[in-house]
C-alpha positions in Angstrom: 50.2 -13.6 -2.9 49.4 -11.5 -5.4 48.5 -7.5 -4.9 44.7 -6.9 -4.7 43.8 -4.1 -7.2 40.6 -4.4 -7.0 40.5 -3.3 -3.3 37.7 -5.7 -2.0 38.5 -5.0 1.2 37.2 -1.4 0.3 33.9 -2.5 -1.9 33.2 -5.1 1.0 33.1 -2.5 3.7 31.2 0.2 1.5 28.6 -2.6 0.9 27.9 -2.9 4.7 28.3 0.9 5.4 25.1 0.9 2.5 23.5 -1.7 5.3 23.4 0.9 7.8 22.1 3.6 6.1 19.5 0.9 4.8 18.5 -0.1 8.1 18.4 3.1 9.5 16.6 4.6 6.3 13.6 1.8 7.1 13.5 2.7 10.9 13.5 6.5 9.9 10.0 5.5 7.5 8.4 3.0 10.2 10.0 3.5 13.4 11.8 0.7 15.3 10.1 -2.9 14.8 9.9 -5.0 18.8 13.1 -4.8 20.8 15.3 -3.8 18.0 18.0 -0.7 19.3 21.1 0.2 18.1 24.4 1.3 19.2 26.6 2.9 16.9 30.2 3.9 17.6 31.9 6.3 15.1 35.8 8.4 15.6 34.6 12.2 16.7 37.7 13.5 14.8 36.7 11.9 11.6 36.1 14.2 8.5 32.6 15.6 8.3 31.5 14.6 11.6 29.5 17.7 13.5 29.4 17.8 17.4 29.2 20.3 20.3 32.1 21.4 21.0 30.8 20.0 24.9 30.6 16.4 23.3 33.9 16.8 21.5 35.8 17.6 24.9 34.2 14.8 26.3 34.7 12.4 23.6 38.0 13.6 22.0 38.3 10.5 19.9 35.5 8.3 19.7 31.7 7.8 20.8 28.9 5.0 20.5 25.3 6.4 20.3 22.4 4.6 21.3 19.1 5.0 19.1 16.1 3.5 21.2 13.6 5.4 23.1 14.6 9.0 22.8 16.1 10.7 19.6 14.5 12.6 17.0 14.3 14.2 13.5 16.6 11.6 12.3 17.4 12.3 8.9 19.4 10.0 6.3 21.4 11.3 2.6 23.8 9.2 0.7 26.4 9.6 2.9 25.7 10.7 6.2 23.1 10.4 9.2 21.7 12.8 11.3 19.7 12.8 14.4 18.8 14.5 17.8 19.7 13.2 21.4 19.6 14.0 24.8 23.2 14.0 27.1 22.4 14.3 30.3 19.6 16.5 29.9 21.1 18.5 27.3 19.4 17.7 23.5 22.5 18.0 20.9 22.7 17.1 17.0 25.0 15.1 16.0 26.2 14.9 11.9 27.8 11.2 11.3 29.4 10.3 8.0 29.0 6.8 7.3 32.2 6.8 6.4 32.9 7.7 10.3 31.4 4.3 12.2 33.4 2.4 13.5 30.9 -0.4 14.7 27.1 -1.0 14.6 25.0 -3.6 17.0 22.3 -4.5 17.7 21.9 -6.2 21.1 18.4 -7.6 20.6 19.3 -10.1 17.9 23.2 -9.9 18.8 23.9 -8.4 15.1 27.1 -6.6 14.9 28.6 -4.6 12.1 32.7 -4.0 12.8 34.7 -1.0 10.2 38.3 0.5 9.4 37.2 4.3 9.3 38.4 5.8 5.8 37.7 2.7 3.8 35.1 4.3 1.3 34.7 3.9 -2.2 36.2 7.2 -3.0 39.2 5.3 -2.4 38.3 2.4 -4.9 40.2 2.7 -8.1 38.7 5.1 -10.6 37.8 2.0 -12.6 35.4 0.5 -10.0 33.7 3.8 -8.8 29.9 4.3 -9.4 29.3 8.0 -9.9 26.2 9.4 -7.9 25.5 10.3 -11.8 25.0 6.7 -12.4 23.1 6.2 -9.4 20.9 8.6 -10.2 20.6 7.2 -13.6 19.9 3.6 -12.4 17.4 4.6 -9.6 15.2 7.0 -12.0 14.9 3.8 -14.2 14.0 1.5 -11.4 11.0 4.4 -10.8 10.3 4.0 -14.4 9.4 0.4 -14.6 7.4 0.4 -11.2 5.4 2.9 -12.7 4.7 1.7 -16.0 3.8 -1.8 -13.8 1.9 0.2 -11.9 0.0 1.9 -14.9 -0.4 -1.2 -16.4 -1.7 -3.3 -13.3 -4.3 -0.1 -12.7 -5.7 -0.7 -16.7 -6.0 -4.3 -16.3 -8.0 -3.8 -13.0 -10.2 -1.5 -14.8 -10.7 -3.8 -17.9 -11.5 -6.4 -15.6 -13.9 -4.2 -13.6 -15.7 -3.0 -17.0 -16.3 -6.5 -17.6 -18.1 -7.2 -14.1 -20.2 -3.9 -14.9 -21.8 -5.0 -18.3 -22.3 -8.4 -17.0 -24.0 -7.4 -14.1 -26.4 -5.3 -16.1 -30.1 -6.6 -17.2 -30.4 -7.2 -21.0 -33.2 -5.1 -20.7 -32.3 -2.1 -19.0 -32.3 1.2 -20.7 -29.5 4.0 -20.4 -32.0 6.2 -18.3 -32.5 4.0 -15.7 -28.8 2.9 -15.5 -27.8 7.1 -15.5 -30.5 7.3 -12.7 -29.1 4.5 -10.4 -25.3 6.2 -10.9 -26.9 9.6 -9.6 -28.4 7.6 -6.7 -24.9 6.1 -5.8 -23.4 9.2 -6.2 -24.8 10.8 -3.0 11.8 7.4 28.3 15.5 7.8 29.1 18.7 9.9 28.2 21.2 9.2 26.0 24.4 6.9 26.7 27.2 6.2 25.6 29.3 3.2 25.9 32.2 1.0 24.2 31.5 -1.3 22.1 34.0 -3.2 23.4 31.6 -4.7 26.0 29.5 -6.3 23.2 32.6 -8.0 21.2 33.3 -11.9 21.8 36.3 -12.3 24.3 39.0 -14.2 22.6 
Protein backbone atom coordinates (compact mmCIF):
# COMPACT_ATOMS: atom_id res chain seq x y z
CA UNK A 1 0.00 0.00 0.00
CA UNK A 2 1.32 3.03 -0.83
CA UNK A 3 2.57 5.83 1.88
CA UNK A 4 -0.21 8.40 2.57
CA UNK A 5 1.36 11.95 2.14
CA UNK A 6 -1.33 13.65 2.27
CA UNK A 7 -2.10 12.67 5.99
CA UNK A 8 -5.99 12.27 5.75
CA UNK A 9 -6.06 10.68 8.75
CA UNK A 10 -4.89 14.17 10.17
CA UNK A 11 -7.32 16.57 7.88
CA UNK A 12 -10.15 13.98 8.81
CA UNK A 13 -9.75 14.44 12.49
CA UNK A 14 -9.17 18.32 12.27
CA UNK A 15 -12.42 18.45 10.33
CA UNK A 16 -14.36 16.92 13.28
CA UNK A 17 -12.27 18.72 16.04
CA UNK A 18 -13.92 22.08 13.77
CA UNK A 19 -17.44 20.09 14.64
CA UNK A 20 -16.93 20.66 18.17
CA UNK A 21 -16.00 23.89 18.33
CA UNK A 22 -19.03 24.41 15.94
CA UNK A 23 -21.43 22.88 18.08
CA UNK A 24 -20.30 24.28 21.10
CA UNK A 25 -19.88 27.81 19.33
CA UNK A 26 -23.97 27.57 18.54
CA UNK A 27 -24.81 26.42 22.20
CA UNK A 28 -22.48 29.23 23.53
CA UNK A 29 -24.98 31.82 21.12
CA UNK A 30 -28.45 29.99 22.01
CA UNK A 31 -27.94 27.80 24.80
CA UNK A 32 -28.56 24.07 24.73
CA UNK A 33 -31.68 23.04 22.33
CA UNK A 34 -34.19 19.98 24.36
CA UNK A 35 -32.28 17.17 26.01
CA UNK A 36 -29.06 17.77 24.21
CA UNK A 37 -25.75 17.53 26.92
CA UNK A 38 -22.43 16.72 26.32
CA UNK A 39 -19.66 14.91 27.74
CA UNK A 40 -16.26 15.63 26.66
CA UNK A 41 -13.22 13.69 27.65
CA UNK A 42 -9.74 15.36 26.89
CA UNK A 43 -5.74 14.05 28.32
CA UNK A 44 -5.12 16.65 31.47
CA UNK A 45 -1.33 16.44 30.48
CA UNK A 46 -1.89 17.60 27.00
CA UNK A 47 -0.14 20.88 25.80
CA UNK A 48 -2.15 23.94 26.61
CA UNK A 49 -4.62 22.51 28.79
CA UNK A 50 -5.20 24.75 32.19
CA UNK A 51 -6.51 23.08 35.39
CA UNK A 52 -6.27 23.35 39.25
CA UNK A 53 -3.65 22.01 40.37
CA UNK A 54 -6.59 20.05 42.77
CA UNK A 55 -8.18 18.67 39.39
CA UNK A 56 -4.79 17.75 38.06
CA UNK A 57 -3.99 15.49 41.19
CA UNK A 58 -7.14 14.05 40.87
CA UNK A 59 -7.09 13.46 37.27
CA UNK A 60 -3.37 12.94 36.52
CA UNK A 61 -4.09 11.78 33.00
CA UNK A 62 -7.39 12.19 31.65
CA UNK A 63 -11.01 13.78 32.46
CA UNK A 64 -14.60 13.86 30.76
CA UNK A 65 -16.59 16.98 31.45
CA UNK A 66 -20.15 17.21 31.39
CA UNK A 67 -21.85 20.54 30.03
CA UNK A 68 -25.69 20.45 31.02
CA UNK A 69 -27.19 22.27 33.71
CA UNK A 70 -24.48 24.02 35.51
CA UNK A 71 -21.38 25.76 33.75
CA UNK A 72 -20.78 29.12 32.80
CA UNK A 73 -19.02 31.93 30.85
CA UNK A 74 -18.19 29.44 28.27
CA UNK A 75 -16.03 30.97 25.80
CA UNK A 76 -14.84 29.48 22.30
CA UNK A 77 -11.37 30.86 19.95
CA UNK A 78 -9.95 29.00 17.08
CA UNK A 79 -8.40 26.58 19.01
CA UNK A 80 -9.54 26.11 22.38
CA UNK A 81 -12.66 26.06 24.78
CA UNK A 82 -13.14 27.52 27.94
CA UNK A 83 -15.75 27.23 30.53
CA UNK A 84 -16.63 27.32 34.34
CA UNK A 85 -17.85 24.24 36.54
CA UNK A 86 -18.53 23.18 39.81
CA UNK A 87 -16.49 19.88 41.51
CA UNK A 88 -18.00 19.07 44.36
CA UNK A 89 -18.94 22.40 45.42
CA UNK A 90 -15.83 23.93 44.32
CA UNK A 91 -16.37 26.33 40.84
CA UNK A 92 -12.94 25.73 38.73
CA UNK A 93 -11.95 26.90 35.04
CA UNK A 94 -10.89 24.77 32.97
CA UNK A 95 -8.77 25.79 29.40
CA UNK A 96 -9.18 22.74 26.74
CA UNK A 97 -7.32 22.73 23.48
CA UNK A 98 -9.28 21.17 20.90
CA UNK A 99 -6.42 19.56 20.08
CA UNK A 100 -6.73 17.87 23.71
CA UNK A 101 -10.28 15.79 23.43
CA UNK A 102 -10.11 12.74 23.32
CA UNK A 103 -13.97 11.90 22.79
CA UNK A 104 -17.24 13.88 22.50
CA UNK A 105 -21.10 12.41 23.11
CA UNK A 106 -23.85 13.21 23.27
CA UNK A 107 -26.21 10.77 25.08
CA UNK A 108 -29.53 12.28 24.01
CA UNK A 109 -29.21 11.40 20.39
CA UNK A 110 -26.34 8.75 21.09
CA UNK A 111 -23.76 11.01 18.82
CA UNK A 112 -20.28 10.28 19.57
CA UNK A 113 -17.13 11.90 18.37
CA UNK A 114 -13.80 9.40 19.08
CA UNK A 115 -9.86 11.28 18.62
CA UNK A 116 -5.95 10.45 18.63
CA UNK A 117 -4.76 13.59 20.75
CA UNK A 118 -1.87 15.45 18.71
CA UNK A 119 -3.47 14.85 15.32
CA UNK A 120 -3.81 18.60 14.25
CA UNK A 121 -3.24 20.26 11.26
CA UNK A 122 0.01 21.81 12.38
CA UNK A 123 1.06 18.46 11.64
CA UNK A 124 -0.34 18.37 8.01
CA UNK A 125 2.37 18.88 5.47
CA UNK A 126 3.31 22.47 4.84
CA UNK A 127 1.55 22.06 1.48
CA UNK A 128 -1.89 21.36 2.87
CA UNK A 129 -1.91 23.86 5.77
CA UNK A 130 -4.49 26.81 5.76
CA UNK A 131 -2.85 29.81 7.43
CA UNK A 132 -5.16 31.61 10.05
CA UNK A 133 -4.03 34.48 7.39
CA UNK A 134 -6.16 32.78 4.88
CA UNK A 135 -8.83 32.28 7.13
CA UNK A 136 -9.01 35.47 7.93
CA UNK A 137 -8.89 36.38 4.35
CA UNK A 138 -11.75 33.98 3.29
CA UNK A 139 -14.09 34.86 6.29
CA UNK A 140 -13.73 38.80 5.74
CA UNK A 141 -14.97 38.01 2.15
CA UNK A 142 -17.78 35.76 3.17
CA UNK A 143 -18.80 39.18 5.48
CA UNK A 144 -18.46 41.11 2.32
CA UNK A 145 -20.91 39.48 0.10
CA UNK A 146 -23.62 39.11 2.98
CA UNK A 147 -23.41 42.61 3.34
CA UNK A 148 -23.47 43.84 -0.08
CA UNK A 149 -26.80 41.14 -0.23
CA UNK A 150 -27.84 42.61 2.55
CA UNK A 151 -27.46 46.33 1.08
CA UNK A 152 -28.95 45.32 -1.84
CA UNK A 153 -32.02 43.34 -0.45
CA UNK A 154 -32.63 46.71 1.95
CA UNK A 155 -32.72 49.03 -1.54
CA UNK A 156 -34.98 46.76 -3.26
CA UNK A 157 -37.31 46.76 -0.22
CA UNK A 158 -37.29 50.42 -0.33
CA UNK A 159 -37.91 50.72 -4.14
CA UNK A 160 -40.66 48.44 -3.72
CA UNK A 161 -42.05 50.45 -0.71
CA UNK A 162 -41.72 53.91 -2.77
CA UNK A 163 -43.82 52.34 -5.18
CA UNK A 164 -46.74 51.34 -2.70
CA UNK A 165 -46.40 55.10 -1.28
CA UNK A 166 -47.15 56.90 -4.68
CA UNK A 167 -49.74 54.58 -5.55
CA UNK A 168 -51.45 54.85 -2.53
CA UNK A 169 -51.58 58.59 -2.87
CA UNK A 170 -54.86 60.52 -4.38
CA UNK A 171 -54.19 62.12 -7.83
CA UNK A 172 -55.40 65.05 -6.20
CA UNK A 173 -53.64 65.57 -3.18
CA UNK A 174 -51.40 68.45 -2.66
CA UNK A 175 -47.83 68.36 -0.95
CA UNK A 176 -49.33 70.31 2.15
CA UNK A 177 -51.69 68.00 3.00
CA UNK A 178 -49.42 64.96 2.36
CA UNK A 179 -46.41 67.01 4.77
CA UNK A 180 -49.39 67.47 7.28
CA UNK A 181 -50.43 63.74 7.52
CA UNK A 182 -46.40 62.71 7.95
CA UNK A 183 -46.31 65.24 10.95
CA UNK A 184 -49.49 63.54 12.28
CA UNK A 185 -47.82 59.95 12.05
CA UNK A 186 -44.85 61.20 13.37
CA UNK A 187 -46.17 61.60 16.98
CA UNK A 188 -29.32 22.21 39.16
CA UNK A 189 -26.43 19.79 39.96
CA UNK A 190 -22.54 19.63 40.27
CA UNK A 191 -20.28 18.61 37.93
CA UNK A 192 -19.15 14.85 37.04
CA UNK A 193 -16.97 13.24 35.65
CA UNK A 194 -17.00 9.91 34.06
CA UNK A 195 -15.33 7.52 31.32
CA UNK A 196 -16.35 7.50 28.27
CA UNK A 197 -15.80 4.14 28.19
CA UNK A 198 -19.34 3.45 29.54
CA UNK A 199 -20.88 5.05 26.48
CA UNK A 200 -18.69 3.00 23.70
CA UNK A 201 -20.39 -0.15 21.97
CA UNK A 202 -19.06 -3.46 23.70
CA UNK A 203 -17.40 -5.48 21.05
Amino acid sequence: MAEDLIRYDIIIQDALRGAVRKILTEVNRAGLPGEHHFYIAFETTAPGVKISTRLKERYPKEMTIVLQHQFWDLQITEHAFEVGLSFGGVPERLYVPFSAIKGFFDPSVQFALEFEPGKTAEDLPEEFRISEADLAAVEELHNELERSELTGAMAKNQNTADKQDLASVPENANSEDTEDESDDKQDGDDSTVVSLDAFRKKT
